[in-house]
C-alpha positions as CSV (number, residue, x, y, z in Angstrom):
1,X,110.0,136.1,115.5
2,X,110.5,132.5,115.0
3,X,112.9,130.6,112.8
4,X,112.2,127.4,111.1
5,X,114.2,124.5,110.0
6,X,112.9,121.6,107.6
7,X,114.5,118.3,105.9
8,X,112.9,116.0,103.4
9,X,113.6,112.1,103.8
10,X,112.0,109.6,101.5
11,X,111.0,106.0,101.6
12,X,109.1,103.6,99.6
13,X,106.3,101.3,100.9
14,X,102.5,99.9,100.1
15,X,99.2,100.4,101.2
16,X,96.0,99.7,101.0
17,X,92.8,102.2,102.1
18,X,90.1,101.1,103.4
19,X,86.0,102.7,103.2
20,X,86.5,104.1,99.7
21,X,84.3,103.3,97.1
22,X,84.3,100.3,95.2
23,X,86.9,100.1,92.3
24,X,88.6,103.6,93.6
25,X,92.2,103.2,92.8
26,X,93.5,103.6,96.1
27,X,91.6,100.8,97.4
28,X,93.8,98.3,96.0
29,X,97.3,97.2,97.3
30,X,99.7,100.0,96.0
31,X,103.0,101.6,96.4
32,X,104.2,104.6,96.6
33,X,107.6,106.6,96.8
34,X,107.2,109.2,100.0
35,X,108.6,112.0,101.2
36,X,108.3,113.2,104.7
37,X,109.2,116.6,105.3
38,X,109.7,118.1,109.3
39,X,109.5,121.0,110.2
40,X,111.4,122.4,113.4
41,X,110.8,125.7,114.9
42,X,112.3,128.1,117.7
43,X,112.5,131.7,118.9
44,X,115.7,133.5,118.0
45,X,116.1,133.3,122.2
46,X,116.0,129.6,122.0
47,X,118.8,128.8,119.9
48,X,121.4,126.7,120.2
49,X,125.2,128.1,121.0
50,X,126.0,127.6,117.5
51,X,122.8,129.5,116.5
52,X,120.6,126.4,115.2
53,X,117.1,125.7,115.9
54,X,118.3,121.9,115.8
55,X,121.7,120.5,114.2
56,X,120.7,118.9,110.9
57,X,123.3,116.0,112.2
58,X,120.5,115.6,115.0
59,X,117.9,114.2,112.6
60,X,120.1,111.6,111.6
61,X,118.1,109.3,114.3
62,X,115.1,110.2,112.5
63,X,116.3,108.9,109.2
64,X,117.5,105.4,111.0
65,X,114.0,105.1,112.3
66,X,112.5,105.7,108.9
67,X,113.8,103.2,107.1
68,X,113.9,100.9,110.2
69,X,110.1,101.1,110.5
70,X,108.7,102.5,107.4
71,X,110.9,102.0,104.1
72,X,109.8,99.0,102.2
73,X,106.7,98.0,104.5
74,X,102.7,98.1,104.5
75,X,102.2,100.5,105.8
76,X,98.9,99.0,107.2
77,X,100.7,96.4,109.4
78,X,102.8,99.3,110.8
79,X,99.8,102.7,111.4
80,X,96.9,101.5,113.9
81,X,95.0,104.3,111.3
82,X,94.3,104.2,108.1
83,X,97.1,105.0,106.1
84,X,96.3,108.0,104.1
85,X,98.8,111.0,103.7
86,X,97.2,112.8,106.7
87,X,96.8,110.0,108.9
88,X,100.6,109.3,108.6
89,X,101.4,112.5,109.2
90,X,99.9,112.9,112.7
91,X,101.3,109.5,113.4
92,X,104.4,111.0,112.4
93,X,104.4,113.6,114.6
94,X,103.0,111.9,117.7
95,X,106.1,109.7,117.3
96,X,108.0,112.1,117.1
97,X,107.1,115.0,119.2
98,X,109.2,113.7,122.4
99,X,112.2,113.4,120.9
100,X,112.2,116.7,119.4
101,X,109.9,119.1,121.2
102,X,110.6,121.9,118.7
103,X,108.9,120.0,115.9
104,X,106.2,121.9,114.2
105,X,105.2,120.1,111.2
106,X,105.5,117.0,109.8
107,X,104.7,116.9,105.7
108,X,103.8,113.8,103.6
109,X,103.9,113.5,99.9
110,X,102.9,110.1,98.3
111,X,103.2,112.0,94.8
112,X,105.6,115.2,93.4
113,X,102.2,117.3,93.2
114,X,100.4,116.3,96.5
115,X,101.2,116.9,100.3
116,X,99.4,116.4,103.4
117,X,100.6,118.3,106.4
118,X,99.9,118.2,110.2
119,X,100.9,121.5,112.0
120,X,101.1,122.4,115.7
């Protein structure tokens, strides 16, 4: 059986994508308001004394580094990839995968109705 934990944190910033067609809206400088979504994940025999799969307090170094390094940037100055939804979300993830080795997911949302998600 495995237990999950998840927080949303939100930032704005701009981007721009490149090889999409000519004229496609997303291929101009734009901005969005995100919101990243983690996901954390242990067996009921790896919890903590408490009983957590992570103290919520623990992601507060998460939050620092999104707005150090994401909130009100391009995002293309700051991802080496293309920054779509997915593509931030594995960079996400790879950034964040030492520091907490129980993460599982990491979710994006540029809008309310759309999510891309990279899962372990």
């Amino acid at each position: 059986m495995t237990l999950r934990i998840s927080k949303q944190f939100a930032f704005s910033a701009s981007h721009q994508l490149a090889g999409l067609p000519e004229r496609h809206q997303c291929g101009r400088l734009h901005g969005h308001n995100y919101v990243v979504e983690i996901e954390l994940s242990a067996g009921r025999e790896a919890l903590t004394g408490p009983g957590f799969v992570r103290d919520y307090g623990d992601l507060s170094s998460f939050k620092g580094w999104i707005d150090e390094w994401l909130d009100h940037q391009h995002l293309n100055e700051v991802v080496a990839e293309n920054p779509t939804a997915e593509n931030l979300a594995i960079w996400i993830y790879e950034q964040w995968i030492p520091e907490f080795p129980e993460l599982t997911a990491v979710r994006v949302s540029e809008t309310p109705k759309t999510w891309a998600e990279y899962r372990r």
